[in-house]
N, C-alpha and C positions, 0 to 999 in steps of 0.2 A: 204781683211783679209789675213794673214801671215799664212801658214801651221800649223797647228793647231797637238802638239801631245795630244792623250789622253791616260790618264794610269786609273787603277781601280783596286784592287786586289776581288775577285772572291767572297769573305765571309766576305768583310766588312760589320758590324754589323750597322756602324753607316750612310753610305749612301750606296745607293741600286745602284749596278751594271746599275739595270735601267734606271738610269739618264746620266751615262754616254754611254753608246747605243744609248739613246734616241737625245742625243746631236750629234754623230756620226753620224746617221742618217738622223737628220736635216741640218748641216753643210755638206755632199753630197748632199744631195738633192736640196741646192741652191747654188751648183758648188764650195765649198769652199775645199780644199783640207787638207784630215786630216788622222792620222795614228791612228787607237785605240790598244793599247797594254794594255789585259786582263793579269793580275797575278795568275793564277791556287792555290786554296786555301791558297792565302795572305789576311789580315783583314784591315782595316784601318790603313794609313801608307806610310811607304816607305820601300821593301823590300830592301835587302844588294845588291841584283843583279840588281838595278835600274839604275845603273850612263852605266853600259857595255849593255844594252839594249838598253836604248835613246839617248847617245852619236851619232850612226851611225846617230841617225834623225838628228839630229843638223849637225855633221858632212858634211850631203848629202847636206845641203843647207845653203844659203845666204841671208842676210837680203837684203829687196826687193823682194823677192819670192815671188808667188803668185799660 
């Protein structure tokens, strides 16, 4: 499995924080490498400062990574 980024903003309404934790959690827990990046009171969506956050992940790596 490819390095996995996850995003979530903090007060989305329509799916729970929870799920994406829960997923974070599970993918370490069977060696899979993955970044979670929480949004501090954003709702469901994509905040404006998304593209200058995730970029560096993408940046850091190459397909084939593991």
């Amino acid at each position: 499995m490819p390095p996995g980024l996850l995003t979530h903003g903090t007060r989305d309404p329509m799916v729970s924080v929870y799920y994406t934790c829960t997923l974070a959690d599970l993918m370490t827990a069977r060696g899979h490498s993955q970044v979670t990046q929480l949004f501090n009171g954003e709702g469901h969506g994509v905040p404006s400062n998304w593209a200058q956050l995730v970029w560096p992940f993408f940046a850091s790596r190459r397909l084939g990574d593991r």
